[in-house]
C-alpha positions in Angstrom: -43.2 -26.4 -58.6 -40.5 -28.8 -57.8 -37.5 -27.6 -55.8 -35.3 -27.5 -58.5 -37.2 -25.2 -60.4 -38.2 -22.9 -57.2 -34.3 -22.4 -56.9 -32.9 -22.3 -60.7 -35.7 -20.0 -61.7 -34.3 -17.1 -60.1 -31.5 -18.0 -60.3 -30.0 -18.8 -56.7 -27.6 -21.2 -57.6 -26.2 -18.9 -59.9 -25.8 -16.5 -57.3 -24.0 -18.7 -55.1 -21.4 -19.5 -57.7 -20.9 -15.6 -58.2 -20.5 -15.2 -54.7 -17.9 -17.3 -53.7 -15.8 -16.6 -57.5 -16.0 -12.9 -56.6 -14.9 -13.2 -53.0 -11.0 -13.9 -52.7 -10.7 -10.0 -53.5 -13.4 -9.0 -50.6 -11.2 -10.7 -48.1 -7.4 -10.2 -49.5 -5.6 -7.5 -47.0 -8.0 -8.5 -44.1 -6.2 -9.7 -41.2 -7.2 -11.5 -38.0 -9.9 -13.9 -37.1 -12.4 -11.6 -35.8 -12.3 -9.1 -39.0 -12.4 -11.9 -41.6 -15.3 -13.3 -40.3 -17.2 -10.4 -39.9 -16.0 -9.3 -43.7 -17.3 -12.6 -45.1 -20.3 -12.0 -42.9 -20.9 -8.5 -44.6 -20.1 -9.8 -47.8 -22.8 -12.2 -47.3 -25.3 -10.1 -46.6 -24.4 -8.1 -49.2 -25.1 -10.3 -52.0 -28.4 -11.4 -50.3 -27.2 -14.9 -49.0 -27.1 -15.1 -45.4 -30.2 -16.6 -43.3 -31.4 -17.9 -46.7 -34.2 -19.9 -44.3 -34.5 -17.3 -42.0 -37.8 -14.9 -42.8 -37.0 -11.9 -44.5 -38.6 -10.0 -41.8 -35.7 -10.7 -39.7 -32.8 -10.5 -42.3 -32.9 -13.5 -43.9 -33.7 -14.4 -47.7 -37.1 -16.2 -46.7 -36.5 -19.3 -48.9 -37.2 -21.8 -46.3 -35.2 -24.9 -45.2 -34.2 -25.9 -49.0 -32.4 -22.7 -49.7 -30.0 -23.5 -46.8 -29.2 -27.1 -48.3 -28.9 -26.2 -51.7 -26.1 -23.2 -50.1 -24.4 -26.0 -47.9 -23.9 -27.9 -51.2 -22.7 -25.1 -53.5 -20.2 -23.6 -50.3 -18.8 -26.6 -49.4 -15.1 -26.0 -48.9 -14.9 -22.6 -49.8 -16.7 -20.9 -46.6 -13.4 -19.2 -44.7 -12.6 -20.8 -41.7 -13.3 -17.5 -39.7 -16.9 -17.7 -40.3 -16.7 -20.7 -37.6 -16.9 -18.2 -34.7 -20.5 -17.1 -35.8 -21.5 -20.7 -35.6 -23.0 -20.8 -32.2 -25.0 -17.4 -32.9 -26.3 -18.7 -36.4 -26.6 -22.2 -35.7 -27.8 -22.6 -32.5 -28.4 -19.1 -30.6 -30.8 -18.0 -34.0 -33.2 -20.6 -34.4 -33.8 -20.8 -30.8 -34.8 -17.4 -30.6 -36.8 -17.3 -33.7 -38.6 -20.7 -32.5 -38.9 -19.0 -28.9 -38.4 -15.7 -28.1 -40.0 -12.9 -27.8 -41.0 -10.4 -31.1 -38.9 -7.7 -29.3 -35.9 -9.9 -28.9 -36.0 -11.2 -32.7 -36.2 -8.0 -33.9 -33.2 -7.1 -31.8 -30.5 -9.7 -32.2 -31.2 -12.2 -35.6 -30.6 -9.1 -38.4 -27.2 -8.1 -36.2 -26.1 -11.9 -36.0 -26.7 -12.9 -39.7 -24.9 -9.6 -40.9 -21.5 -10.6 -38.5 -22.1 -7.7 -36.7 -22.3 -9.4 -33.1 -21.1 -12.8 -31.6 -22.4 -15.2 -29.5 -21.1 -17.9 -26.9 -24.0 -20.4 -25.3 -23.4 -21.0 -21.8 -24.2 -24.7 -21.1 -21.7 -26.6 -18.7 -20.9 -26.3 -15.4 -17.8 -27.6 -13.6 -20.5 -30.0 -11.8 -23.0 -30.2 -14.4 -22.0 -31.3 -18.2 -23.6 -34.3 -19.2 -26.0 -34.1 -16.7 -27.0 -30.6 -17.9 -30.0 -30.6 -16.0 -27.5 -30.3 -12.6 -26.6 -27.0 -13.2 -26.3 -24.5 -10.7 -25.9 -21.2 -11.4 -28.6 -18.7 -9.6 -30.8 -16.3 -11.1 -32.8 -13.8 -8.8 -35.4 -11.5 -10.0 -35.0 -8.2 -8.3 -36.8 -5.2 -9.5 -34.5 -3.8 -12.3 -34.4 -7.3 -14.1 -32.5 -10.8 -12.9 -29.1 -11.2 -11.0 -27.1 -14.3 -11.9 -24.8 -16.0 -10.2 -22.1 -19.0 -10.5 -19.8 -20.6 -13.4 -19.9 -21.9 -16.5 -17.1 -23.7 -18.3 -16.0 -25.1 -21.9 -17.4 -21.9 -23.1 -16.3 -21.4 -27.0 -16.0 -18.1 -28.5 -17.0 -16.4 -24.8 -13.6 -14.0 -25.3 -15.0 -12.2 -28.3 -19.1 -12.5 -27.5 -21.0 -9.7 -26.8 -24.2 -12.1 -25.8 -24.7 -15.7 -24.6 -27.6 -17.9 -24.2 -27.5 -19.2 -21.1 -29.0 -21.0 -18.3 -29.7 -20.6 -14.7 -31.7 -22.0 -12.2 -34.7 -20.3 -11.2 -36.6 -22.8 -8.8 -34.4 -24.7 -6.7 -38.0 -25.9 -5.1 -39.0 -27.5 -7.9 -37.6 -30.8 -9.8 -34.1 -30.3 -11.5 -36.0 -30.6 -15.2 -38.2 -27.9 -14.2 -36.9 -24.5 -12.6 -34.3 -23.7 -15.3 -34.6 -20.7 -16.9 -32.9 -19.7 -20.7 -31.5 -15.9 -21.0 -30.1 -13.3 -23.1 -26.7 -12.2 -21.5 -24.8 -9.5 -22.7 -21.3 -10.2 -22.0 -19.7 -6.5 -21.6 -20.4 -5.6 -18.0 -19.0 -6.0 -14.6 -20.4 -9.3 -13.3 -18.6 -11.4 -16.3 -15.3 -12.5 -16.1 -14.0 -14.9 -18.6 -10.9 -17.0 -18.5 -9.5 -18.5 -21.2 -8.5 -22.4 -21.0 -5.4 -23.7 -23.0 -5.9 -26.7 -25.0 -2.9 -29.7 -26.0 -2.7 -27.8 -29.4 -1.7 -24.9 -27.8 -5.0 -22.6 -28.5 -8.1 -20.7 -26.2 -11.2 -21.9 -28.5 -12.9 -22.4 -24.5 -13.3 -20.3 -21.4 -14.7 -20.2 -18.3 -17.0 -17.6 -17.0 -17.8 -16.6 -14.0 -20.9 -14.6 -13.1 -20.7 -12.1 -10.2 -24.2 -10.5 -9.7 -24.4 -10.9 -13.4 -27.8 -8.3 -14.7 -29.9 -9.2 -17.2 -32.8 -7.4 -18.2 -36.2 -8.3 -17.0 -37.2 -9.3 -20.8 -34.3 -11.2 -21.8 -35.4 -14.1 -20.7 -36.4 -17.0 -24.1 -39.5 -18.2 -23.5 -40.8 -19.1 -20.0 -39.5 -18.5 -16.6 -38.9 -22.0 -15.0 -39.6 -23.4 -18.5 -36.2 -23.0 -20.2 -35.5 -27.1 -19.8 -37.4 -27.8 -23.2 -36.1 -24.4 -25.2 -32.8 -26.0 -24.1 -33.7 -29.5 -25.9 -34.5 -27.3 -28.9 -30.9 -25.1 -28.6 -29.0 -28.4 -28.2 -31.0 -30.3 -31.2 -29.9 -27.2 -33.5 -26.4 -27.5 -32.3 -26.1 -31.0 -32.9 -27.7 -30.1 -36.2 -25.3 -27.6 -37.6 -22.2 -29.7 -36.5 -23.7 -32.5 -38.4 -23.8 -30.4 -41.1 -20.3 -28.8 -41.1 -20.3 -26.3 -38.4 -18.0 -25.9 -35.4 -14.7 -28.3 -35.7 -14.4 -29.6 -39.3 -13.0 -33.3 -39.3 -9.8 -33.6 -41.8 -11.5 -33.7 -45.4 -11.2 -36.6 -47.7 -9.3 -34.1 -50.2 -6.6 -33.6 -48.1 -6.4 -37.0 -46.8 -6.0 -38.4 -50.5 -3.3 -36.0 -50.8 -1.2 -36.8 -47.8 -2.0 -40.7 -48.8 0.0 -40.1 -52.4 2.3 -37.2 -51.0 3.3 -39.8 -48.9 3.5 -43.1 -51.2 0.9 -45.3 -49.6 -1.5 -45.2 -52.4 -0.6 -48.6 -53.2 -1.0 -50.1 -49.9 -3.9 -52.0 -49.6 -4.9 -51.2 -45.7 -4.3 -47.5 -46.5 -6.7 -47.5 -49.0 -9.3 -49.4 -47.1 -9.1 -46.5 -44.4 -9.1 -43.6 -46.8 -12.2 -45.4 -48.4 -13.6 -46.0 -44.8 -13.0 -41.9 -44.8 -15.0 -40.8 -47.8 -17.8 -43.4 -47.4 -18.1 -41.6 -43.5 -17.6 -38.1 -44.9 -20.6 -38.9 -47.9 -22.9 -40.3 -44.8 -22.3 -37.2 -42.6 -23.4 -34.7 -45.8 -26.5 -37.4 -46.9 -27.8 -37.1 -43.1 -27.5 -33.0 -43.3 -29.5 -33.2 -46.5 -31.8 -35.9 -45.0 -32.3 -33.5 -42.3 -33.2 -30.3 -44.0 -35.7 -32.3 -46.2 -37.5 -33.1 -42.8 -37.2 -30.1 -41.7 -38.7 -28.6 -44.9 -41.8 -31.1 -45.0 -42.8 -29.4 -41.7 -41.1 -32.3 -38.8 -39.2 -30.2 -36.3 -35.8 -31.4 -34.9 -35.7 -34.0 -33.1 -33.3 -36.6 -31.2 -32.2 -38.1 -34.7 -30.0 -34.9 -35.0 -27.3 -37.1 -32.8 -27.3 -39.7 -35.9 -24.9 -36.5 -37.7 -23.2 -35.3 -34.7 -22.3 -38.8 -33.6 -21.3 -40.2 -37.1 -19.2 -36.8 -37.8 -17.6 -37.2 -34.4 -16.6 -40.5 -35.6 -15.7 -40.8 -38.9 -13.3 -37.2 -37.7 -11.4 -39.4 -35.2 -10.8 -42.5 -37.8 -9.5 -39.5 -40.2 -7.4 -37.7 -37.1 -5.8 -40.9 -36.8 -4.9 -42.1 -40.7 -3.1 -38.8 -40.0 -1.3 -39.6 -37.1 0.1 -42.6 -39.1 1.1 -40.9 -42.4 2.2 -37.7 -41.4 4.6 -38.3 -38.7 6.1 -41.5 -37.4 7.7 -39.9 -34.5 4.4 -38.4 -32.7 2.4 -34.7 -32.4 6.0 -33.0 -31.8 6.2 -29.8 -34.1 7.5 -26.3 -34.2 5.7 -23.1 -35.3 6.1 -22.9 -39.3 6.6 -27.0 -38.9 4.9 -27.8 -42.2 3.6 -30.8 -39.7 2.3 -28.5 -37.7 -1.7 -28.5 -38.9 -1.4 -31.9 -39.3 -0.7 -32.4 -35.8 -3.3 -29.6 -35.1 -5.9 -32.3 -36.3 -4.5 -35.2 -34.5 -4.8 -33.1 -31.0 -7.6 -31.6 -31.8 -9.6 -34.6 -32.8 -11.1 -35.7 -29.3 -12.9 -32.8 -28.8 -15.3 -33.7 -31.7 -16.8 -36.5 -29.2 -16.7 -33.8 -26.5 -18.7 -30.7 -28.1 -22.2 -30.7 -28.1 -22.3 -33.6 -26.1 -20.2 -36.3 -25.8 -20.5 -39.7 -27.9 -22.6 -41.3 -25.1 -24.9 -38.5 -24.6 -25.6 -39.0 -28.3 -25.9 -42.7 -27.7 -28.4 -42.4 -25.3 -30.8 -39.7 -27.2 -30.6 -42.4 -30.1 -30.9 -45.5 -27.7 -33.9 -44.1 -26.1 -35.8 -41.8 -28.7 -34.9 -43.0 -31.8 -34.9 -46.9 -30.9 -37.5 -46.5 -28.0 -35.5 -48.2 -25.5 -35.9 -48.1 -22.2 -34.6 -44.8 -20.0 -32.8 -45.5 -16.8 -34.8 -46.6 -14.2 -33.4 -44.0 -11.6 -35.7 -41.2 -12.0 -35.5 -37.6 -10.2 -38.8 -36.1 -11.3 -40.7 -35.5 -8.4 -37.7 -34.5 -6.2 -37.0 -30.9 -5.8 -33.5 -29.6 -6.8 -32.1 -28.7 -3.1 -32.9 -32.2 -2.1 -30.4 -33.7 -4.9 -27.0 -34.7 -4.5 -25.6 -33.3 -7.4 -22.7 -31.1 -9.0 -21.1 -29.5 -6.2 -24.7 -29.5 -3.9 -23.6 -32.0 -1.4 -25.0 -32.8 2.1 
């Protein structure tokens, strides 16, 4: 049975259509980011949609990889913006855990996650270690009630309204940097967390700081193997890169409303205009073929690999050519606005636009990956396998 058929057969496409034509009235009169997301969320599982890759063991639809392309298709553009804080949980957190974890800690968190019910934040990046994940420096002890963690994280989306994070500590600091990192299940809502929201140019808090203060985590939260968290990271960071690619996270400027600023604004004649909003589409088209490519590896039975940077780099891009057509048509005089400024998303986009090269890894850590794993050129020669954590100069660890 072809995929077409598996899909029109019962009908999901269908489905999909009904779904998003009957939702307007699910979310009128809801209010806030938090509760709109979670309403979509429910609405969602409701009409038997969310996780359609996930196995229906866990909450999901159990159609496998082409269900979840054939949604991304059909949903594109009309998926509230809200649902953007479940993206690290769904996205990334998710298919870690179902690839990693423990039985006991699928059972627990991938149902509550698809149906909106809880949020999660990933914490990655230290003030000393953000490319160079592998420098990181928060503690984790193992005492007899569990682990005890200890240190900061930073750049932390979505920490202010988690109740869990995935997150790593060190666990060795005898053994090579790669190789004493340990992943965990966090909750969020206790003592030892303190988070600390950072103000951005556009004037939101979408990243924190945390701070962990003797931190406790269960004895069994830990995602897959004590000391061997390094490649379960790999994995957390390929499905990150993945779901940006595919329209997660920060959403470039869409070719829609770019044609519409270009005529509201009477360039449509203007040759060099034009070009650009061509330039635009042709990027925005490449980005959504590579998500497609993607899920039809993923389907044939390849796992993720490093040519998930191809998206994530590519969207990065093409959403800082489109950030910056904007800058030119929709203000002459800069990002200045005032609140109710109809300027004012426009500017939103033009400030906001860096941090696409910035989140889930910066344009050369994507480089790199590709350089080295796609290309199979050589990695640099300065190599700190052998050498045990303490002895490194790194972060904040100095002599």
């Amino acid at each position: 049975m072809s995929k077409e058929d598996q899909f029109t057969m019962p009908g999901l496409s269908e489905r999909i259509e009904r779904f998003f034509e009957e939702l307007p009235p699910l979310l009128s009169g809801v209010e806030g980011m938090v509760a709109r997301g979670k309403a979509y969320r429910k609405a969602l599982c409701e009409a038997g949609l969310a996780g359609l890759d996930v196995p229906a063991g866990y909450g999901g639809g159990g159609y496998g990889p082409p269900a979840k392309a054939l949604f991304a298709k059909l949903s594109r553009g009309r998926i509230p913006a809200e649902d953007d804080i479940f993206t690290i949980g769904l996205g990334m957190a998710l298919p870690t855990l179902l690839e990693f974890a423990a039985e006991h800690l699928r059972r627990r968190y991938v149902e509550p996650a698809l149906r909106g019910e809880e949020i999660w934040c990933q914490m990655y990046s230290e003030p000393g270690a953000g490319s160079d994940l592998a420098g990181l420096q928060t503690r984790a002890l193992r005492t007899a009630g569990g682990w005890v963690l200890n240190g900061q994280k930073i750049w932390t989306s979505r920490a202010e309204i988690a109740q869990f994070a995935i997150c790593l500590a060190r666990t060795d600091v005898d053994a090579p940097k790669h190789k004493g990192i340990t992943m965990f299940v966090v909750p969020m809502d206790q003592p030892g967390v303190t988070v600390r929201p950072i103000r951005q140019i556009t004037g939101a808090c979408e990243f924190n700081e945390v701070f962990l203060d003797d931190a406790v985590v269960p004895e069994d939260h830990v995602v897959g193997e004590v000391n061997g968290g390094w490649p379960v990271a790999v994995a957390l960071m390929q499905n990150e890169r993945s779901a940006i690619g595919s329209g997660g996270g920060r959403r470039p400027v869409p070719f829609e409303k770019l044609r519409d600023l270009v005529h509201d604004r009477g360039r449509a004649a203007d040759p060099r205009v034009r070009g650009d909003l061509a330039d635009c589409y042709i990027g925005q088209r490449l980005a959504e073929l590579l998500s497609e490519l993607e899920a039809e590896s993923v389907d044939a039975g390849t796992p993720l690999g490093a040519e998930t940077s191809l998206g994530k780099l590519w969207r990065s891009t093409n959403g800082r050519a489109a950030a910056a057509l904007v800058g030119e048509l929709a203000f002459a005089t800069g990002t200045a606005w005032q609140t109710g400024d109809d300027r004012e998303d426009w500017a939103y986009a033009v400030l906001d636009a860096c941090a696409l090269s910035l989140g889930g890894g910066t344009d050369e850590v994507q480089k790199n990956g590709i350089a080295e794993k796609v290309l199979g050129l050589p990695r640099d020669p300065y190599r700190t396998d052998k050498v045990p954590f303490r002895d490194l100069t790194v972060g904040t660890q100095r002599d």
